[in-house]
C-alpha positions in Angstrom: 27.0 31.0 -54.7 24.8 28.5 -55.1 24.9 24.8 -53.9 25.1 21.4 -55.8 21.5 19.1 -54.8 23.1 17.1 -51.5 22.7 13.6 -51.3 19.7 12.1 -49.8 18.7 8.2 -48.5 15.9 7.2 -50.9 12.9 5.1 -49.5 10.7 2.7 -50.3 8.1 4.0 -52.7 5.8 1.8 -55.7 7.5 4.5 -58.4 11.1 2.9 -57.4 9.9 -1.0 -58.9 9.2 -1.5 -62.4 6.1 -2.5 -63.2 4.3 -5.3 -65.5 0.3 -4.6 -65.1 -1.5 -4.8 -68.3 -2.7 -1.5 -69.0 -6.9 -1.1 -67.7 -9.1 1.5 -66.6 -7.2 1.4 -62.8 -3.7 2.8 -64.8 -3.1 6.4 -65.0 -4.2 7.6 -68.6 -1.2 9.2 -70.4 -1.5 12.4 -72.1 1.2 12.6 -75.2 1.9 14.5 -78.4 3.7 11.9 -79.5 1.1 10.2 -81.5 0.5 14.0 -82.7 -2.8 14.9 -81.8 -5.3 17.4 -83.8 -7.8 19.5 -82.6 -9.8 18.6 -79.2 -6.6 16.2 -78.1 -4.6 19.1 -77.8 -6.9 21.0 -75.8 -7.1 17.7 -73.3 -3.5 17.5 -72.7 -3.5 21.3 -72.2 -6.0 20.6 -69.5 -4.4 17.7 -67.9 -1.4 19.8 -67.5 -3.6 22.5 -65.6 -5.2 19.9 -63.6 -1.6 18.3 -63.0 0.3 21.5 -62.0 -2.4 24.0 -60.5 -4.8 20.8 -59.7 -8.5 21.4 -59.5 -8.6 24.0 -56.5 -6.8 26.1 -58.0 -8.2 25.9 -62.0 -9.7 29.9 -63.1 -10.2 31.0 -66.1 -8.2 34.2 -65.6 -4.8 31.9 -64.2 -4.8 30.7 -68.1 -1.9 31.4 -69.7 -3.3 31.7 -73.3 0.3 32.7 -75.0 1.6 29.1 -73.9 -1.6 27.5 -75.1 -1.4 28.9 -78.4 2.5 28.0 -78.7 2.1 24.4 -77.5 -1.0 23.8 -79.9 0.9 25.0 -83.1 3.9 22.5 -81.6 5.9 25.9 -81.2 7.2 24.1 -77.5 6.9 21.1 -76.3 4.6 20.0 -73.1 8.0 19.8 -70.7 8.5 24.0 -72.0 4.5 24.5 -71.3 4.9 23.0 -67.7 7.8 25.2 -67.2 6.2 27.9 -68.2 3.1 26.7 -65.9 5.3 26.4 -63.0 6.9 30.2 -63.4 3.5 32.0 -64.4 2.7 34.9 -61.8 -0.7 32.9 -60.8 1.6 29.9 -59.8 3.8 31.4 -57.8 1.1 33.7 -55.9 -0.9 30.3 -55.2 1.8 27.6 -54.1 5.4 30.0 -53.8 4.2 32.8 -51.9 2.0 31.3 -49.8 4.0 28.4 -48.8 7.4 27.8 -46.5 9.7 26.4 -49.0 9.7 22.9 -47.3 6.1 22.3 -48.0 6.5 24.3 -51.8 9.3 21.6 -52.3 6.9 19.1 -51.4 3.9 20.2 -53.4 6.3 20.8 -56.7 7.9 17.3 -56.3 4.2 15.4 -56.6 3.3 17.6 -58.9 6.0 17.7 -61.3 8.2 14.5 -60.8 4.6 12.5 -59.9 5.8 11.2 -56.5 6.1 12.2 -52.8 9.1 13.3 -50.8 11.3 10.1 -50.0 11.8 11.9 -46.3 13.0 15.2 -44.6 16.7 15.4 -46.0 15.3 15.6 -49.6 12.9 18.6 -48.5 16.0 19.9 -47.0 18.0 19.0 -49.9 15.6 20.8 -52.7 15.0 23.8 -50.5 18.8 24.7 -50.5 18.7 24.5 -54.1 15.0 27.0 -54.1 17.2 29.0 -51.8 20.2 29.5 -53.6 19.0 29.7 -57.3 15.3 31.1 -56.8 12.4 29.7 -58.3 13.4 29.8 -61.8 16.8 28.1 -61.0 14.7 25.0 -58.8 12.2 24.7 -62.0 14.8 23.9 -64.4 16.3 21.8 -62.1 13.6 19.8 -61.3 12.5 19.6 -65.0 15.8 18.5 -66.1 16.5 16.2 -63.8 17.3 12.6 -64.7 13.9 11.6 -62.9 11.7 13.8 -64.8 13.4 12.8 -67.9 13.4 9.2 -67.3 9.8 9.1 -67.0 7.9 11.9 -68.5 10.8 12.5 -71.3 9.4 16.5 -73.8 6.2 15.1 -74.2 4.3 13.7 -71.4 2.5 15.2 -68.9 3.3 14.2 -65.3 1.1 12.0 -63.7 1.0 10.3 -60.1 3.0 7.2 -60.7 2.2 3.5 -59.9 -0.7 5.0 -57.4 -2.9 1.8 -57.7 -1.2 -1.7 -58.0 -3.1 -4.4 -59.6 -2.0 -7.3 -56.2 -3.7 -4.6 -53.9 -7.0 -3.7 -52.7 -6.8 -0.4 -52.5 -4.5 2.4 -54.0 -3.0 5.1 -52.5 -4.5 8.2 -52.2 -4.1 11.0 -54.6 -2.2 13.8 -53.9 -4.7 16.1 -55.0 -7.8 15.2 -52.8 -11.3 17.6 -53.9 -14.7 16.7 -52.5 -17.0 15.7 -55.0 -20.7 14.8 -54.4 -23.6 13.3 -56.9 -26.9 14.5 -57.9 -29.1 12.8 -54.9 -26.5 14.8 -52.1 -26.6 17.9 -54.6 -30.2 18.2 -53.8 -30.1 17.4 -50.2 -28.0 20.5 -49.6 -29.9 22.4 -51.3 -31.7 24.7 -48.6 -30.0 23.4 -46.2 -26.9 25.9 -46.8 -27.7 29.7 -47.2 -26.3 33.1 -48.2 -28.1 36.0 -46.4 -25.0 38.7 -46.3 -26.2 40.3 -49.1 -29.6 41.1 -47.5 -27.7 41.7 -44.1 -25.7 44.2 -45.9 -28.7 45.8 -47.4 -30.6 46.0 -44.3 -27.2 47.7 -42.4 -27.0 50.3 -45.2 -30.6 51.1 -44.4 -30.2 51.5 -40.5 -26.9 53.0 -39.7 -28.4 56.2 -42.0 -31.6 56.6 -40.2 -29.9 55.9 -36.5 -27.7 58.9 -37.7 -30.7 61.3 -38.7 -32.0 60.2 -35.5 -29.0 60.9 -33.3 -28.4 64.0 -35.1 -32.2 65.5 -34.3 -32.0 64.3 -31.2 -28.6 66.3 -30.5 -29.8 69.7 -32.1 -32.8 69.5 -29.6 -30.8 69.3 -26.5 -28.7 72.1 -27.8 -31.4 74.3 -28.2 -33.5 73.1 -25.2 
């Protein structure tokens, strides 16, 4: 039997207050098939919605799902079906289900997917009942049609990380998806400085333990026969 989403206090979050900012390089950019696309602007938004729901730790070649790729560049789905099918490919779930508790799997799917963070513990509570009860594929469609995602994403957007930087603040909040990245001059700094040697280590113990058996072997047969 599974159980209706229970109720939940919301908090104060910069997602929750409409905003007015004229758009800039600071905004979020948007990636839609609404204006229709052709060619390399498909292939963007198909990468923003890898980047958005695996983020960039997790981005291989072989997690690809190639059949989704193929349906949402011939317009077969729409970008709301290809995140769905994102969220329930085998890759997905070995990375983030699996290997999560389903409080912190709520968590993760909430930023990713409705572009926010929890409001507080009684909606981690409150999604993980549903993950619970109806599974993962039950909790996906949920989520996706929820008046939230809806609302604010609609067939054809892909989720993004909403109202992170506000135009009366210094600084933005930080992204949920948080990778190191370093330039050229720091590039070149490490290099030398960081170094692989197990392959030559693994050489060299192939070599030994052989000979150190020969060895113990003779020297065995010659106390024996003395």
């Amino acid at each position: 039997m599974s159980l209706s989403l229970l109720s939940y206090p919301l908090s104060s979050q910069n997602q929750r207050v409409n905003g007015y900012e004229i758009p800039g390089d600071e905004q979020p950019r948007i990636f839609t098939t609404n204006n229709l696309p052709k060619g390399s602007d498909v292939d963007e938004i198909i990468w923003a919605c890898y980047r958005q729901i695996f983020n960039e730790q997790q981005i291989l070649k072989h997690h690809r799902q190639t059949a989704l790729e193929s349906q949402l560049s011939s317009g077969q789905i729409t970008i709301r079906e290809f995140i769905r099918g994102l969220l329930l490919a085998d890759s997905f779930r070995r990375l983030n289900y699996e290997s999560n508790n389903n409080y912190r799997f709520v968590e993760i799917c909430i930023q990713r997917v409705l572009g926010r963070n929890v409001y507080n513990n009684q909606e981690k509570l409150s999604w993980s009942i549903v993950l619970a009860t109806k599974g993962l594929k039950g909790f996906i469609d949920q989520l996706l049609n929820s008046d939230e995602y809806i609302d604010n994403f609609g067939y054809d957007t892909v989720p993004y990380q909403r109202r992170r930087i506000l135009p009366q603040r210094r600084m933005g909040e930080l992204p949920f998806a948080r990778m190191i990245r370093h330039d050229s001059y720091h590039k070149q700094r490490f290099v030398g400085l960081v170094s692989d040697d197990s392959a030559g280590v693994y050489r060299k113990v192939l070599l030994l333990v052989p000979t150190f058996a020969v060895a113990a072997l003779v020297a065995t047969i010659i106390l024996v026969a003395v």
